[in-house]
VEXDREN-2710 file (C-alpha; in Angstrom, 1 decimal):
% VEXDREN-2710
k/r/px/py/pz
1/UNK/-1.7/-22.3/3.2
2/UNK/-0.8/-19.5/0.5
3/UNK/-3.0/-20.0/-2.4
4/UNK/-1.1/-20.3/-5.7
5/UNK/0.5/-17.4/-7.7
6/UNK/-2.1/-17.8/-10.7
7/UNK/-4.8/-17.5/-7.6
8/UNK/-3.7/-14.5/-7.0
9/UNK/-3.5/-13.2/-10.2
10/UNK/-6.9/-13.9/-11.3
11/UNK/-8.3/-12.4/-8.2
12/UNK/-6.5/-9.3/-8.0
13/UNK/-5.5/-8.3/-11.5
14/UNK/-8.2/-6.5/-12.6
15/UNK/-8.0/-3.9/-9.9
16/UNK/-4.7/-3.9/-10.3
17/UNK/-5.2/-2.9/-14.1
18/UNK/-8.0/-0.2/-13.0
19/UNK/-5.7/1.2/-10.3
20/UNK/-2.6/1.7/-12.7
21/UNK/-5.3/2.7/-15.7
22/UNK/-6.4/5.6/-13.0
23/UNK/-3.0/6.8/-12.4
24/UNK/-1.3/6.7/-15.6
25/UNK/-3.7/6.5/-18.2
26/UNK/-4.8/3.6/-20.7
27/UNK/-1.4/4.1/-22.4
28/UNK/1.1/3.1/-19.7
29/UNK/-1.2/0.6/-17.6
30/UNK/-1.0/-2.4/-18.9
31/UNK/3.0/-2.0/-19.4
32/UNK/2.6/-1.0/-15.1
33/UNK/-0.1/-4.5/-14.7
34/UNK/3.0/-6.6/-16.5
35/UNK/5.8/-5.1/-14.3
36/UNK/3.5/-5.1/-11.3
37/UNK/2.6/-9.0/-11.8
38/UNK/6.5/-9.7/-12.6
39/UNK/7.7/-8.3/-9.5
40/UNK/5.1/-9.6/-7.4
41/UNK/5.9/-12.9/-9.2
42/UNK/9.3/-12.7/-8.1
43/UNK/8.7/-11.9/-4.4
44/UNK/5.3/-13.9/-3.9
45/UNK/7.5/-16.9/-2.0
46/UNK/8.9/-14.3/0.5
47/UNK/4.7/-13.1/1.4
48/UNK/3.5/-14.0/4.9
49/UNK/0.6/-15.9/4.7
50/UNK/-1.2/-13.2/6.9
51/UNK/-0.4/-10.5/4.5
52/UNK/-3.0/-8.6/2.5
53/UNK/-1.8/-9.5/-0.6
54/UNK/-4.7/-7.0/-2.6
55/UNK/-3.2/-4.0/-0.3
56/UNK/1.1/-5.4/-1.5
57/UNK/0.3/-5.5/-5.3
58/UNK/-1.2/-1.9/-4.6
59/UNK/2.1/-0.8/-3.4
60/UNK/3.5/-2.6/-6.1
61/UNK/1.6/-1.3/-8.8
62/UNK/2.3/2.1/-6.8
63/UNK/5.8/1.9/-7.5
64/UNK/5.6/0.8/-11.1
65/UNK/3.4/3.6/-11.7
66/UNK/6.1/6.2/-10.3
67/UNK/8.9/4.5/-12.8
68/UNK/6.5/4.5/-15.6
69/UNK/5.7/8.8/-14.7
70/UNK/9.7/9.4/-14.3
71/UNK/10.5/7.6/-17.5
72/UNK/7.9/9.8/-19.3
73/UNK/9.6/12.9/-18.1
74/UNK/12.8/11.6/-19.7
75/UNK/10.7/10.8/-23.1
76/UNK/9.4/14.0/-25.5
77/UNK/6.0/13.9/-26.4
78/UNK/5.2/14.0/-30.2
79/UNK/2.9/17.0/-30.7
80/UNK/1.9/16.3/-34.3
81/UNK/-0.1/13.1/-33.7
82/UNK/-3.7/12.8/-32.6
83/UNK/-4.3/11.2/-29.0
84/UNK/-5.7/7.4/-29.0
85/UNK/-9.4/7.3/-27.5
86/UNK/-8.9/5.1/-24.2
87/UNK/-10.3/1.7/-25.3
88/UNK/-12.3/1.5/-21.8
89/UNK/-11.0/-2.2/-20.1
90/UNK/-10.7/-1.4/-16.4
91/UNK/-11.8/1.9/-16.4
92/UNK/-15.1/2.7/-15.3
93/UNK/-17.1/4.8/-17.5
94/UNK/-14.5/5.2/-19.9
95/UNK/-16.7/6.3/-22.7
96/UNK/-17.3/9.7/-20.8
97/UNK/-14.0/11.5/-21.7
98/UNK/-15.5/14.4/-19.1
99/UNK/-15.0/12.2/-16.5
100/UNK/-11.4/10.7/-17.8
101/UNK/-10.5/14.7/-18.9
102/UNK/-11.7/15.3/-14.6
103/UNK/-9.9/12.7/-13.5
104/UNK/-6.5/13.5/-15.7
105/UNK/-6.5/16.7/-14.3
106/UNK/-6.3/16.1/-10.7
107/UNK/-2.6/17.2/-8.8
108/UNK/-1.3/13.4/-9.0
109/UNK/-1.6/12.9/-5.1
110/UNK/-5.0/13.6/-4.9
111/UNK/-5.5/11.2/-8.5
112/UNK/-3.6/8.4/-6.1
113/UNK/-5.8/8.3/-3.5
114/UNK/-8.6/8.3/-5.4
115/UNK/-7.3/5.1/-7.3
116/UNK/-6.5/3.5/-4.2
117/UNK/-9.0/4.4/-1.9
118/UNK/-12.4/3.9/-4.6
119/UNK/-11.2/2.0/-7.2
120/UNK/-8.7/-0.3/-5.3
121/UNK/-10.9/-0.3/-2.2
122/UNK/-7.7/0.2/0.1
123/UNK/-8.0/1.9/4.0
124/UNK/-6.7/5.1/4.5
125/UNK/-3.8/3.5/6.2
126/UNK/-3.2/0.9/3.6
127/UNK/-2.9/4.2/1.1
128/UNK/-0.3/6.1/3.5
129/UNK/1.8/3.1/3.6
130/UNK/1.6/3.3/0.0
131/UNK/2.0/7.4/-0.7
132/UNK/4.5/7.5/2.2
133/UNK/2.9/9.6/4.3
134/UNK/0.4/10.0/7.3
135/UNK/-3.5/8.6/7.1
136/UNK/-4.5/12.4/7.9
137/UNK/-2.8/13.1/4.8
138/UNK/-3.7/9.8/2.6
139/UNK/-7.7/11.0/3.7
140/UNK/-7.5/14.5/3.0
141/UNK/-6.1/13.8/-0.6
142/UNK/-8.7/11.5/-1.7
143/UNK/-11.6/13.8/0.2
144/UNK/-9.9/17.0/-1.8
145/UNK/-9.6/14.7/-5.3
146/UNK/-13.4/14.1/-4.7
147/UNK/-14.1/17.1/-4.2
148/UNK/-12.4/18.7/-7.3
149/UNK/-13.8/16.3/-9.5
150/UNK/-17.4/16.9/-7.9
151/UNK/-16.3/20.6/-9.0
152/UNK/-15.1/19.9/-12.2
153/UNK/-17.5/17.1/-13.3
154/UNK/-20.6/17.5/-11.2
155/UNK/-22.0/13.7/-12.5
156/UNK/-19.5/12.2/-10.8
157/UNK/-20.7/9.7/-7.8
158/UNK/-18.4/7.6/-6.3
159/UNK/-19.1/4.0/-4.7
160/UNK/-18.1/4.5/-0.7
161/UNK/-17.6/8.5/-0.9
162/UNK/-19.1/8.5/2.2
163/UNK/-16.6/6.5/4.3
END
């Protein structure tokens, strides 16, 4: 039996919220969480029971996060006002804005499949059905986003690097 939409919510949300804080930023993450949750909300009675629900509000979140990125094309950016220091929720280390600056600056592929394979904890495969693309490819992004924030922040250690 599916376990109840709250159930799932609980469970999943905070990687949810560190998956969309990785990709967008602290700024646009929990606006990504809400639509992510809302949409999943609305499809939840459609899920097979045998799905993997974690790996679907991934996608979902996935998707939210692209919106969020074309909607800020669209938006100018004010240039006279200081940026907000991330408040930290979800996103590990957050207090080291080396790491966060590391991370920021990675081509947004390789930033994706870092969020989804070591934050998220999603399989290569699970990521190319996300990304759209091969599980060669979905590997080699994360294993070149490691390696140019090894490169650019040498402190960096990531849990499962090795898989």
């Amino acid at each position: 039996m599916k376990q109840p939409f709250e159930s799932v919510v609980v469970r999943h949300g905070t990687t949810v919220l560190r998956v969309c804080r990785v990709v967008l930023g602290p700024h646009d993450a929990e606006d990504a969480w809400s639509e992510t949750f809302l949409a999943a909300m609305r499809a939840y009675p459609d899920l097979p029971e045998t799905a993997n629900v974690e790996a679907w509000l991934v996608t979902i979140a996935h998707r939210k996060a692209v919106d969020v990125l074309r909607a800020a094309k669209r938006n100018p950016l004010p240039v006279d006002e200081m940026p907000e220091i991330p408040a930290g929720q979800g996103v590990p280390d957050a207090g080291d804005v080396d790491l966060w600056a590391a991370v920021t600056d990675l081509p947004h592929k390789q930033r994706q499949a870092v969020a989804y394979r070591y934050v998220a904890g999603l399989a290569y495969a699970e990521i190319a059905e996300v990304l759209g693309g091969t599980v060669e490819a979905a590997r080699r992004a994360a294993a070149d986003g490691l390696k140019n924030l090894r490169k650019k922040y040498p402190g960096a250690i990531t849990k499962g690097a090795s898989s």
